[in-house]
Structure formats: C-alpha cells, structure tokens
C-alpha beads as a LAMMPS data file, in Angstrom:
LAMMPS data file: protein, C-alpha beads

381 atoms
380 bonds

1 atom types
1 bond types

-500.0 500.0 xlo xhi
-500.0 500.0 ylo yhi
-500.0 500.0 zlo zhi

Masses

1 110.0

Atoms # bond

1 1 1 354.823 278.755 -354.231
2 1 1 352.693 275.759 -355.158
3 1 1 352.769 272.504 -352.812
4 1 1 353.952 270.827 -355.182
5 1 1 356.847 272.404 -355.728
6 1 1 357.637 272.334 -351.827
7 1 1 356.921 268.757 -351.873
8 1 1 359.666 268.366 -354.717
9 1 1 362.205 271.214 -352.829
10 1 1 361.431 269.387 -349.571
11 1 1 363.483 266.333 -349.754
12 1 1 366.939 267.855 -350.811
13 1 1 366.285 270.518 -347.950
14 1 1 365.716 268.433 -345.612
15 1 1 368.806 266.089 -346.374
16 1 1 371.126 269.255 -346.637
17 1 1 369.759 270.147 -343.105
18 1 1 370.975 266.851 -341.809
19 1 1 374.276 266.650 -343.487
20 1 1 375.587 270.802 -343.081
21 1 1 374.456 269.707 -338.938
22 1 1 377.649 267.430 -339.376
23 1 1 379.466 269.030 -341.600
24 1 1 379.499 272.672 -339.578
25 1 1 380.425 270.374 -336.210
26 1 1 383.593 268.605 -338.121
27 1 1 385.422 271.984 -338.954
28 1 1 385.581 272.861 -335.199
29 1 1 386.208 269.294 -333.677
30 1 1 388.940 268.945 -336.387
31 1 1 390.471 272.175 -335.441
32 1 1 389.988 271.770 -331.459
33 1 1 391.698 267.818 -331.711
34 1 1 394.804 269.131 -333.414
35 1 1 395.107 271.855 -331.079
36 1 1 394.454 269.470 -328.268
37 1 1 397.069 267.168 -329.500
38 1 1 399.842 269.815 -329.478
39 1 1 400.024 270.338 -333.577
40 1 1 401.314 273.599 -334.827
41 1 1 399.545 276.472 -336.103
42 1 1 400.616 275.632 -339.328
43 1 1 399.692 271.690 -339.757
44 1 1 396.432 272.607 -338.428
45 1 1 396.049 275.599 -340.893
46 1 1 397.421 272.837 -343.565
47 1 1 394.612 270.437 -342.525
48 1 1 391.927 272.886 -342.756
49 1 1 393.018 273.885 -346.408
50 1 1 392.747 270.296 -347.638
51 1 1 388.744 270.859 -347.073
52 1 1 388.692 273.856 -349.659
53 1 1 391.284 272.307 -352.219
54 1 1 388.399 269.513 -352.086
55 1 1 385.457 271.725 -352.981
56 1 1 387.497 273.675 -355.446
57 1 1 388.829 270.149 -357.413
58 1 1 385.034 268.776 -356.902
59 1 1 383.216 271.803 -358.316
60 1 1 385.317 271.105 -361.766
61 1 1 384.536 267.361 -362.243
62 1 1 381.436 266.703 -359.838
63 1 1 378.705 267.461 -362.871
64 1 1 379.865 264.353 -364.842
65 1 1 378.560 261.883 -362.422
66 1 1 375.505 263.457 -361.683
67 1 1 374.634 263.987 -365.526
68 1 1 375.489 260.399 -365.986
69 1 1 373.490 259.140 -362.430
70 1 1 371.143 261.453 -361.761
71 1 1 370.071 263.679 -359.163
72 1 1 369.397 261.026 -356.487
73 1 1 371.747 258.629 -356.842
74 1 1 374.614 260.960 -357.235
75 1 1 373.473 262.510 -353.533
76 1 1 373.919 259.028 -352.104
77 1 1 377.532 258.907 -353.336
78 1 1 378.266 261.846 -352.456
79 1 1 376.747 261.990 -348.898
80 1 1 378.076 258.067 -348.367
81 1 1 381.621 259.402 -349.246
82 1 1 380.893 261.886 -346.865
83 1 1 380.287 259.332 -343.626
84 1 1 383.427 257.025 -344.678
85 1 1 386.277 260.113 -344.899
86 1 1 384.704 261.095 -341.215
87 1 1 384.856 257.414 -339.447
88 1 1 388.392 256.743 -340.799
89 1 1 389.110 260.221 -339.269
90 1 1 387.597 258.813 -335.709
91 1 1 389.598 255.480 -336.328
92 1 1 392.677 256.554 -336.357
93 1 1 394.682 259.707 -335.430
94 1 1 396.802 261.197 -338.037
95 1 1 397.642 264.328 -339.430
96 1 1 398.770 264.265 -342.550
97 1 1 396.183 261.284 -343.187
98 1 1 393.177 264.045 -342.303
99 1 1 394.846 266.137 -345.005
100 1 1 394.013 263.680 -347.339
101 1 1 390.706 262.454 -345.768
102 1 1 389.874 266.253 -345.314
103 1 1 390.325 266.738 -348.991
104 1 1 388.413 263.855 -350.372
105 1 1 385.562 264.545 -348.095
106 1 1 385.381 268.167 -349.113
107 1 1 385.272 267.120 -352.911
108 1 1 382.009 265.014 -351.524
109 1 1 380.669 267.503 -350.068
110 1 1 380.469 269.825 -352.927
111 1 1 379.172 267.621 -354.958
112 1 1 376.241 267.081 -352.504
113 1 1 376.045 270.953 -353.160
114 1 1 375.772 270.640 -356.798
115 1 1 373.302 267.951 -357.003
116 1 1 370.621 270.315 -354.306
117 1 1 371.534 273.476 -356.101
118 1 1 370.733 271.930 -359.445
119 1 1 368.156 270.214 -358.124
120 1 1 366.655 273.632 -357.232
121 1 1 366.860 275.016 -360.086
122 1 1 365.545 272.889 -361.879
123 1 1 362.677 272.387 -360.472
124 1 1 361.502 275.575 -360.018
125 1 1 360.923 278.540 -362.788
126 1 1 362.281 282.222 -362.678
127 1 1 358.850 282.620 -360.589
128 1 1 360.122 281.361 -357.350
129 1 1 364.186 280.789 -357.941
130 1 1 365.095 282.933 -355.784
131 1 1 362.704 282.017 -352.753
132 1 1 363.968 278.099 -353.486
133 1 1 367.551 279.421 -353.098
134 1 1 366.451 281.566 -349.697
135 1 1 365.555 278.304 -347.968
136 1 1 367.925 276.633 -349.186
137 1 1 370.802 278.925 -347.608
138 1 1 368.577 279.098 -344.310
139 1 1 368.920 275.343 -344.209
140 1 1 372.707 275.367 -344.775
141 1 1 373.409 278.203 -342.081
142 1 1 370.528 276.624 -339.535
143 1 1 372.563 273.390 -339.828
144 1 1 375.970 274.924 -339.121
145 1 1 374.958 276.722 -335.861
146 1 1 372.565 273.390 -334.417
147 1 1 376.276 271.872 -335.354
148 1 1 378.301 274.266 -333.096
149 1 1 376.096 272.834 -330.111
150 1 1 377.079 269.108 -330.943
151 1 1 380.166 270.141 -329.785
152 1 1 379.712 270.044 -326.423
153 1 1 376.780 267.715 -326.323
154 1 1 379.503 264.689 -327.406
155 1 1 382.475 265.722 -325.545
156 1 1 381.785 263.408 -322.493
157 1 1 381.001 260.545 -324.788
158 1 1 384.198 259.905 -325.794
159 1 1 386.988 260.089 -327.744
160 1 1 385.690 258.790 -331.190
161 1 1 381.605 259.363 -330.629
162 1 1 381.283 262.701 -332.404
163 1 1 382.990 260.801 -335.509
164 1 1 380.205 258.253 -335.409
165 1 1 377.824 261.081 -334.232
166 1 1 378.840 263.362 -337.344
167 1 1 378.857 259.868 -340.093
168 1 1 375.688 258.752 -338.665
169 1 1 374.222 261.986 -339.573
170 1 1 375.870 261.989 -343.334
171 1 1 374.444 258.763 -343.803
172 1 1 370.704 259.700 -342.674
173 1 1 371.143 262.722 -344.767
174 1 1 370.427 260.520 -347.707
175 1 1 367.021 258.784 -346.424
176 1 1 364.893 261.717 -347.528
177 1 1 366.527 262.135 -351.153
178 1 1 365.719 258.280 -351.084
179 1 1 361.964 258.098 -349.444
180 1 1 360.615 261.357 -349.632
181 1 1 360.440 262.562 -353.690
182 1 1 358.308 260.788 -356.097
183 1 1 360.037 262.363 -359.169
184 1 1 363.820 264.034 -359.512
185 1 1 364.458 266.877 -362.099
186 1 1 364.087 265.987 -365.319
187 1 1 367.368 265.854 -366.624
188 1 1 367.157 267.581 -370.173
189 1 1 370.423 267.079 -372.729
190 1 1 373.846 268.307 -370.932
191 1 1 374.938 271.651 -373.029
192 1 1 378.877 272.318 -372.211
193 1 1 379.316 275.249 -370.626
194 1 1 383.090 276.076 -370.818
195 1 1 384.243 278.911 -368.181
196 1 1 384.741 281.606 -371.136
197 1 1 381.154 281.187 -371.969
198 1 1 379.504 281.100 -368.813
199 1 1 381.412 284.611 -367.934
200 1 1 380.019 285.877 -371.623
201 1 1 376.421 284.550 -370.593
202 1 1 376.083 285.895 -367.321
203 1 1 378.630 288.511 -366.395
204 1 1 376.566 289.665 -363.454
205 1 1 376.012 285.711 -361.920
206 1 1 380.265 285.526 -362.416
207 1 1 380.729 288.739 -360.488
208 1 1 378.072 288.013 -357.951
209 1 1 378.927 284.549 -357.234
210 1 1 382.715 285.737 -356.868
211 1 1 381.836 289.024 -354.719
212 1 1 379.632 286.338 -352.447
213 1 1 382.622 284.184 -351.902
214 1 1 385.096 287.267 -350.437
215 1 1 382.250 288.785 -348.521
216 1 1 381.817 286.012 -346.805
217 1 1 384.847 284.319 -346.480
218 1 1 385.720 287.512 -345.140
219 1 1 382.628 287.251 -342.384
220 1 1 383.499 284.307 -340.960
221 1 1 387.591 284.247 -340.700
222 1 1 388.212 288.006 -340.231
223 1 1 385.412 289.418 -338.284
224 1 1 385.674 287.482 -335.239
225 1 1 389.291 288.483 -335.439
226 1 1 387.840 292.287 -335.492
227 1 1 385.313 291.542 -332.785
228 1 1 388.280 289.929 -330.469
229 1 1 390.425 292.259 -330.906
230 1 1 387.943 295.287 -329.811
231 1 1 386.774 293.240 -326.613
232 1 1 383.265 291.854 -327.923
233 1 1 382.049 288.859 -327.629
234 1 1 383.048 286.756 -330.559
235 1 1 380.434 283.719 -330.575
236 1 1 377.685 286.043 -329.268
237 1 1 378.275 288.593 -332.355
238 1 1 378.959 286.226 -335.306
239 1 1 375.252 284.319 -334.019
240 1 1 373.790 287.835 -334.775
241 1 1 375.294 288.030 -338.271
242 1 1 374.142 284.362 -338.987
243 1 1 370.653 285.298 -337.478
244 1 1 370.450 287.882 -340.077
245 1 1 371.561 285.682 -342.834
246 1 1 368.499 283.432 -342.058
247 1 1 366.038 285.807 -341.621
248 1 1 366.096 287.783 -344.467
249 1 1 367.026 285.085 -346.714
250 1 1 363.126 284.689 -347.583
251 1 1 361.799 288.434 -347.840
252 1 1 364.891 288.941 -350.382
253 1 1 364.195 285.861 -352.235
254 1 1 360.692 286.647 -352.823
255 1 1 362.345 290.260 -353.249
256 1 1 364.195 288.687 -356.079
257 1 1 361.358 286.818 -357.688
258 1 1 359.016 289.723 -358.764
259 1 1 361.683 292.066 -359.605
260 1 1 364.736 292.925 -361.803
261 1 1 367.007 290.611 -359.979
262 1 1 370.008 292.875 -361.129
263 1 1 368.030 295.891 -359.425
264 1 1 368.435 293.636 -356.282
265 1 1 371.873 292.970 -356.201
266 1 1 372.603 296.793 -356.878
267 1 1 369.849 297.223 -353.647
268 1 1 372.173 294.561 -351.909
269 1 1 375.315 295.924 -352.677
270 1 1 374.239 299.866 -352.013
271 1 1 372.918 298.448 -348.389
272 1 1 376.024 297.179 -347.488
273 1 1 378.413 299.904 -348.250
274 1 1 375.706 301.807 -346.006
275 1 1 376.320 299.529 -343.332
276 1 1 379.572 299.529 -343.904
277 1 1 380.181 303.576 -343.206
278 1 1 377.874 303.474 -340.528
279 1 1 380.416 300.799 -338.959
280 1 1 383.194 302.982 -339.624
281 1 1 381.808 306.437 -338.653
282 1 1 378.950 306.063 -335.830
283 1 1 379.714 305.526 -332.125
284 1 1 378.736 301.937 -331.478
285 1 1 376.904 301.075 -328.326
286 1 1 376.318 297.327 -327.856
287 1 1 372.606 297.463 -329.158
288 1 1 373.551 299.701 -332.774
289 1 1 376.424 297.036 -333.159
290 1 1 374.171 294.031 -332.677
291 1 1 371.263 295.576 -335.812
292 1 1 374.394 296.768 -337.669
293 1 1 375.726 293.061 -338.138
294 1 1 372.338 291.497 -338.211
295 1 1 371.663 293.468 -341.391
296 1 1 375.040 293.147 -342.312
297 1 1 374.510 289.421 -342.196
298 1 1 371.321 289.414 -344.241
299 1 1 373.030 291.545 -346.996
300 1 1 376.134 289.497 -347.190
301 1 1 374.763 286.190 -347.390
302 1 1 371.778 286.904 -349.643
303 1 1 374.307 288.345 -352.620
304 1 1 375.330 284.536 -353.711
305 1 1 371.358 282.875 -354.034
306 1 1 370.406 285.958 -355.934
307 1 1 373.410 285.960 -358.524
308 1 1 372.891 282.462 -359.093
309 1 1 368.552 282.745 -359.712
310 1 1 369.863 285.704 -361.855
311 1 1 372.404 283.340 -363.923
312 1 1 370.041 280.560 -363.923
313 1 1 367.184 283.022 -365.464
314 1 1 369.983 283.631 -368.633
315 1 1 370.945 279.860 -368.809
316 1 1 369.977 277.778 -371.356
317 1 1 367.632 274.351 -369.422
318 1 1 370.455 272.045 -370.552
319 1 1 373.229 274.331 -369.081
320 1 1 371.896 274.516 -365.144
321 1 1 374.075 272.120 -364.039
322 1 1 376.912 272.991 -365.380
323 1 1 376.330 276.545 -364.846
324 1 1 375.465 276.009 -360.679
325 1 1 379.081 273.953 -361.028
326 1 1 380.842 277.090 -362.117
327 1 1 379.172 279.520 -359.908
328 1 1 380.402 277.239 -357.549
329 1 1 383.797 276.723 -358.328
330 1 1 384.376 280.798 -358.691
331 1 1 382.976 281.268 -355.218
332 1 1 384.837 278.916 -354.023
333 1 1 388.016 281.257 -355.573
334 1 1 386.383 284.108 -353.794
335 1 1 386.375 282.667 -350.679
336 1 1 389.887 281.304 -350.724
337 1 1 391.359 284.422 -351.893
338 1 1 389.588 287.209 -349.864
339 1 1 391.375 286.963 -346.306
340 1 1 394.850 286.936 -348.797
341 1 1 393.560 290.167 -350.144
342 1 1 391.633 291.645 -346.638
343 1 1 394.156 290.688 -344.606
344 1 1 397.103 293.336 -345.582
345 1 1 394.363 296.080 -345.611
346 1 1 393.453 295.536 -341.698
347 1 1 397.260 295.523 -341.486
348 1 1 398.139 298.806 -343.118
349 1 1 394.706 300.446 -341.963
350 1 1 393.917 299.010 -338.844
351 1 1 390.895 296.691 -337.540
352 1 1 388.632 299.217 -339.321
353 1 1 390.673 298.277 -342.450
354 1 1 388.109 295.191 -342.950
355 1 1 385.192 297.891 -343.000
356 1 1 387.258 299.802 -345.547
357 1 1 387.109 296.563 -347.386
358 1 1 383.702 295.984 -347.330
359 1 1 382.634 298.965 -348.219
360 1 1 384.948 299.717 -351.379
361 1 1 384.187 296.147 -352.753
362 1 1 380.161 296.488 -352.207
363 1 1 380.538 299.642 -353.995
364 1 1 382.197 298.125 -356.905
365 1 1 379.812 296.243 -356.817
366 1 1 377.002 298.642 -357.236
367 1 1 378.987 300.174 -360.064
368 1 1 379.476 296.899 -361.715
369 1 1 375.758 295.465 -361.721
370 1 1 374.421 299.363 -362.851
371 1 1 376.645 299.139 -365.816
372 1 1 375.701 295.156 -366.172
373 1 1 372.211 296.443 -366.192
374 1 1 372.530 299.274 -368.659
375 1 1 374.519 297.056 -371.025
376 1 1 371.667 294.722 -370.624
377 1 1 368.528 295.705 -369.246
378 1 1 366.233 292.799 -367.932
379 1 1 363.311 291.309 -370.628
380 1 1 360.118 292.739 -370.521
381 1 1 357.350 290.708 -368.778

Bonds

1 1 1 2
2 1 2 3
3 1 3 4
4 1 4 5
5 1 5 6
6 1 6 7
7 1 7 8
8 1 8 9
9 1 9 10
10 1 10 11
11 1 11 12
12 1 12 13
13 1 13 14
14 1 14 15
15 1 15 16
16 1 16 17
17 1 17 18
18 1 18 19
19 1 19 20
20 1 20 21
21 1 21 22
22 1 22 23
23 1 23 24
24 1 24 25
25 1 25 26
26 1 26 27
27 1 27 28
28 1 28 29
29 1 29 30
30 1 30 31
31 1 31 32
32 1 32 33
33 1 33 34
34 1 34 35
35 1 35 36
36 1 36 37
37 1 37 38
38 1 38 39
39 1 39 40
40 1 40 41
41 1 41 42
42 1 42 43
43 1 43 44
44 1 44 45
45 1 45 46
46 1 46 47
47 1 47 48
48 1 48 49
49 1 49 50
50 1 50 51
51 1 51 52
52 1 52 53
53 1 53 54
54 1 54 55
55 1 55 56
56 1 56 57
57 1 57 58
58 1 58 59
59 1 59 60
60 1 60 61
61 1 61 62
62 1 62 63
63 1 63 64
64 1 64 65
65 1 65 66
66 1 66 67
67 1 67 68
68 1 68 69
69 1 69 70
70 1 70 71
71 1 71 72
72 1 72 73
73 1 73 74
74 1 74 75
75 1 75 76
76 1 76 77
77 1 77 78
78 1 78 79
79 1 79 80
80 1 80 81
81 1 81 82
82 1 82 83
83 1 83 84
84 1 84 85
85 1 85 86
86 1 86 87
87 1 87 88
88 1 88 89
89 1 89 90
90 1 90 91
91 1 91 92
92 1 92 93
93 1 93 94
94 1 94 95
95 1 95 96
96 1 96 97
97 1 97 98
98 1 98 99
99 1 99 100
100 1 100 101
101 1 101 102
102 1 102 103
103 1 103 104
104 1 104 105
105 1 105 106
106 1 106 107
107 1 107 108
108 1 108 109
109 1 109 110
110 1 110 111
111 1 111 112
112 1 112 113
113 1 113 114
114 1 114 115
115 1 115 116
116 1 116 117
117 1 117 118
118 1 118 119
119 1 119 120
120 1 120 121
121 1 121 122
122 1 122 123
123 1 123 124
124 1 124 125
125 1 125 126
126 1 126 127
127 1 127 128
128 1 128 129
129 1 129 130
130 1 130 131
131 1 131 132
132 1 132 133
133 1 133 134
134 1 134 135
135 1 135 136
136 1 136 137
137 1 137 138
138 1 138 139
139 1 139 140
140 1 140 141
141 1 141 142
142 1 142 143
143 1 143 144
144 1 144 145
145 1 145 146
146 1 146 147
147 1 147 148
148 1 148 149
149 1 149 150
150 1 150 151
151 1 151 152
152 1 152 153
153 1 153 154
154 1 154 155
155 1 155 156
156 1 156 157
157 1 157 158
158 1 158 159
159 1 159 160
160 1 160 161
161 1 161 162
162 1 162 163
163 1 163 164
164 1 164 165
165 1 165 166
166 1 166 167
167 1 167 168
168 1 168 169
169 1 169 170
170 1 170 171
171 1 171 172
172 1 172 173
173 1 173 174
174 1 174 175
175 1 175 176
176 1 176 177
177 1 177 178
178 1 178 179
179 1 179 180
180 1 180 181
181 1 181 182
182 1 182 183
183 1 183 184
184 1 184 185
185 1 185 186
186 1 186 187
187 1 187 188
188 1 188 189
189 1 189 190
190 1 190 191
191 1 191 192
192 1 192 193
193 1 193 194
194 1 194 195
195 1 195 196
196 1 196 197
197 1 197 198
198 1 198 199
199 1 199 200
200 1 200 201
201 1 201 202
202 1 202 203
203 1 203 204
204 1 204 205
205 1 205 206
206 1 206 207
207 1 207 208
208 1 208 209
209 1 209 210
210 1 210 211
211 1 211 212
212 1 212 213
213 1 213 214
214 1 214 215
215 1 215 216
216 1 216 217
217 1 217 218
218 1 218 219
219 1 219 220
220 1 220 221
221 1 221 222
222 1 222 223
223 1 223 224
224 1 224 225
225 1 225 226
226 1 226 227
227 1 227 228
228 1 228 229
229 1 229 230
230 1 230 231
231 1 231 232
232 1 232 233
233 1 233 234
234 1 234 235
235 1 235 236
236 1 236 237
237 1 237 238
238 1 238 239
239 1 239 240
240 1 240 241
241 1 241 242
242 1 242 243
243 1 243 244
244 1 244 245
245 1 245 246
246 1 246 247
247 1 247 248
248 1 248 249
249 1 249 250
250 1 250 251
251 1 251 252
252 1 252 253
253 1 253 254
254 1 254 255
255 1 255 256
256 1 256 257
257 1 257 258
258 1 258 259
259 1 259 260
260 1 260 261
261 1 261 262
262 1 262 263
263 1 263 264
264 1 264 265
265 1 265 266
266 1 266 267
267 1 267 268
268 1 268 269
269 1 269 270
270 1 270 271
271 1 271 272
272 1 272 273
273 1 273 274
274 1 274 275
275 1 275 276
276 1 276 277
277 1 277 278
278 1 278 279
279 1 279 280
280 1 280 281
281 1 281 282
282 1 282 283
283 1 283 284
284 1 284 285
285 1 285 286
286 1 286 287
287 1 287 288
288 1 288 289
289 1 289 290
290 1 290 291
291 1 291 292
292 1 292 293
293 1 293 294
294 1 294 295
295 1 295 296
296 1 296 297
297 1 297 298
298 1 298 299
299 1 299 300
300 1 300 301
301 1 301 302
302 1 302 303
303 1 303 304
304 1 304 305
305 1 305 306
306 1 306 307
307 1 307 308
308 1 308 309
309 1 309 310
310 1 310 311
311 1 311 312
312 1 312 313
313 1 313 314
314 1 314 315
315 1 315 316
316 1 316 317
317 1 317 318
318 1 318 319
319 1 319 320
320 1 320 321
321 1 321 322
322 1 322 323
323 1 323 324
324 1 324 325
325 1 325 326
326 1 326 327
327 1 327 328
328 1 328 329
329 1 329 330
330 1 330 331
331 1 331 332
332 1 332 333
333 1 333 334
334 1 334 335
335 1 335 336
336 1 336 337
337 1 337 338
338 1 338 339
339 1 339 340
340 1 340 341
341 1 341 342
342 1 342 343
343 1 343 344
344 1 344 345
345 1 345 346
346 1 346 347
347 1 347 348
348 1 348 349
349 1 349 350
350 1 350 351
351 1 351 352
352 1 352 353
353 1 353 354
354 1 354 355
355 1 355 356
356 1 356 357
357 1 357 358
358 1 358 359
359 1 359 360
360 1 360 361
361 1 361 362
362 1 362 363
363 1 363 364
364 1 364 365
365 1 365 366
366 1 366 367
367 1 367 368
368 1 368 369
369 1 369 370
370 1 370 371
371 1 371 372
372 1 372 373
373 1 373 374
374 1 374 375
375 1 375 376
376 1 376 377
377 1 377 378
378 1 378 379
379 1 379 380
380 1 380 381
C-alpha cells in the first residue's frame, strides 16, 4: 500500500477513531441513565431503537447530500449534527425527547459512515480494498472499546460532563477531515443505483452485507446473554471476540486483495460453521473458550469489509456511493432482524440454540457464495 494512499485513508480514519470513541460510550451511558432514573424495560428498549430507525432512514437519503457537497463537507454536517443531538441530550432529561434526539443523531451518524466508506473506496483500487476496509473496521471497533472506559473515567465529573465529553469528541472528529487531506475523492458522475439493480449486480455483496448484519447483531445482543447465563464472565469474553475482530481484520484484508474475494467469504463462512460445532460439541475449558471466540470474532466481523471490496470490485466508478449506501442500509436490516429471528431458536433449543444458529446460517452461506461463484466465476488477471 503506497504512502500516498495512507496519507489520503489517514484522515477519515483518524476522524472515525475519534467520533465511534463517543459514539460506543453514548449507547451505554444512555442505557445506564434510564435505568438509573427508574424507566421501564420497555421505554429504555424504545429509546435504544430510535438509534437504528436513524441509521436505517439515513442510509436511504444520506448519498444526496454528499453527491451534492462532497466528501468533506458532508462529514462536517454529519459529525456537527452528531455533537448537537448529544448536548441537548445532557441539557435536559427526557425520555421521549432522546427518542427523537436518539433518532436524528443515528441518521448523522450513518451518514458519517457513508461519506468514510465511500471515501475508501474510492480512493483505493481492487489492489488494496479490502486492506482499506480492514483498518477501517479496526478503527470503528478500537473506538468502541477505548469508549467503554470513558464510562467510568466521567462518572465523578458530573451529571452532564460525559455529554460535553462525548460532543466535544464529535466535534474534533471533524479537524482531521478538515486539516489533514490535501485532495478528497474525485467525485465522478452519480449513476442511480436502484435496490433491484444493486441485488442483480452483486448478489454475493447483498448476501454478504445482510449475513454480516445478523452475525453480528447476533454477537453483541445475544452472546453475552449466552455467556451470563452459563456463569462466564460477560465483559471479559465479548473483549476477546472484539480482540479477534481487530486482529485479523488486516491479514484477511490483504487475504482479500490478492485473491478471489468470493473464495474468501466461502473460507470465512466454512471457518465459522467450524467454530461453530466445535462450540457445540467440545468440552470447553476457560482457555479453548477464550481462542474459540477470538477466532469467532475475527470471522464474524471480517464477512461485511470483504462483501463490500467484493461489490465495489463489480460496481460501476459512478455507482460507489450509492452502492456503499445500500450495503449499508441491508445490513442495517440484518442487524435489526437477527435477534427477532435468533431469539425463538435459543428458546426452543436452548442457550446452544444461538450456536445452532450460527452454524446453519454460515453454512448457507458457504452454499450460497459456491453457487455465486460457479454462476460467476471471478475475471481473469
């Protein structure tokens, strides 16, 4: 990967990194001040959704400003909206006024997703895609854990400081998109790219960006519910899992980048239903559990940056944006309906149902990228 290129992937990196630090502390402070202030299980359930009816509504409309603003600008809406929906919520207490607060802000905050992801992609050839979208999940999942610490860092500072803490750091986010780049993205003539045609262009990018969405949503609402309920320690555990998102983020990027990046996601898919049996079948001692998850992390995470180098190799230059919008929004389905669908099976099955789950989607998956790939085999060098 030239310097160049790093220099030009460096800016929108590094502003992610400061924004997801405040973005991954706001989920749990909102959650922890309802609950503090006596709110019900459902209100606080209510508020939380408002976040992910935001990203869904953003991911539809989101592309028209940044076509029409460009890259940089756009990012300093975006991450500006950001600060103001999280300093109302420190001004004043109110439920049903987070809902709507919660809601704009996560609209914002997918558009800050669209403009790096585009960004990204742009910038960079099928060469090194997939190593530009490995660092630029590390950043995202770095930021949320450094953001789990803020928590108790600001607790004796008072009631409203980790509101200022958490809009001070949405507002820095945007010095580096502002100071650091020389150049943004060229941005070519906008093709439309209405959802029937980006399913007929890249089947495999639909699938993949979808499959990424339940896997994970999955990861992070139902397995510390597995963990807890089997006696294990629940933060401990899920830092393993992130751990081994980050770390093999890279070595399956570059993976990605000098192979058949459908071969990969079959590789990616295979490796988890392997994982998954071996969760279901071996005798787990502490240390097995612990490399079980940490691989299970870096195979779970690493399926949605490869689909979308994949769909960005078969898109059209004038299309990326549009394109990273609607892998977006169909993740963003994936994630919201995968505990609906997991849920019942850990139910009927047991806690081992969510293994079950795992297993049988990550093998449809394997099934569904070797027929992809037979249908249509990747170009010849």
């Amino acid at each position: 990967m030239s310097r160049q290129l790093l220099a030009m992937a460096l800016a929108p990196l590094l502003g992610l990194f400061i924004l997801g630090i405040g973005n991954g502390f706001l989920a749990t402070l909102i959650t922890v001040r309802l609950d503090a202030a006596g709110e019900s299980a459902t209100v606080i359930g209510i508020v939380s959704s408002a976040y992910f009816i935001g990203l869904a509504l953003g991911a539809m409309v989101n592309d028209r400003l940044l076509l029409r603003i460009g890259h940089i600008r756009a990012y300093g809406s975006f991450a500006s909206l950001v600060a103001v929906t999280v300093l109302l919520q420190g001004l004043f207490f109110d439920p049903w006024a987070w809902f709507a607060l919660r809601l704009i802000g996560g609209w914002a905050t997918v558009g800050v997703y669209l403009v790096i992801e585009s960004w990204l992609l742009t910038a960079g050839d099928q060469r090194v895609r997939g190593r530009l979208l490995a660092l630029y999940m590390i950043s995202l999942y770095a930021a949320g854990v450094l953001g789990q610490l803020l928590l108790g860092v600001t607790n004796a500072m008072g009631v409203t400081a980790p509101f200022m803490v958490i809009g001070l750091l949405a507002s820095l986010s945007v010095l580096p998109m502002a100071m650091i780049p020389r150049v943004s993205p060229i941005m070519e003539h906008a093709e439309p790219l209405p959802p029937h045609r980006l399913i007929t262009l890249t089947p495999t990018g639909v699938m993949g960006s979808l499959g990424s969405g339940m896997v994970v949503a999955a990861a992070y609402t139902l397995l510390p519910l597995y963990l807890q309920r089997n006696g294990m320690s629940v933060s401990q555990v899920v830092a393993v899992v992130i751990m081994g998102a980050m770390l093999l983020q890279y070595p399956i990027g570059r993976w990605s980048d000098r192979h058949d990046r459908q071969m990969v996601l079959i590789g990616i898919s295979g490796f988890c239903v392997l994982i998954s049996a071996a969760m279901l079948w071996l005798p787990l001692s502490t240390p097995l559990l612990a490399v079980l998850l940490f691989l299970l992390g870096g195979g779970v995470f690493a399926l949605y940056p490869v689909a979308v180098s994949h769909a960005a190799d078969r898109a059209p230059a004038g299309a990326l944006v549009r394109m990273s919008q609607g892998l977006l929004l169909i993740n963003s389905i994936g994630a919201t309906i995968s505990p609906l669908l997991i849920s019942p099976v850990m139910t009927a099955m047991g806690d081992a149902g969510l293994f079950w789950a795992f297993g049988s989607m990550s093998l449809f998956f394997v099934m569904f990228f070797s027929w992809r790939r037979h249908v249509r085999p990747a170009p010849l060098p």
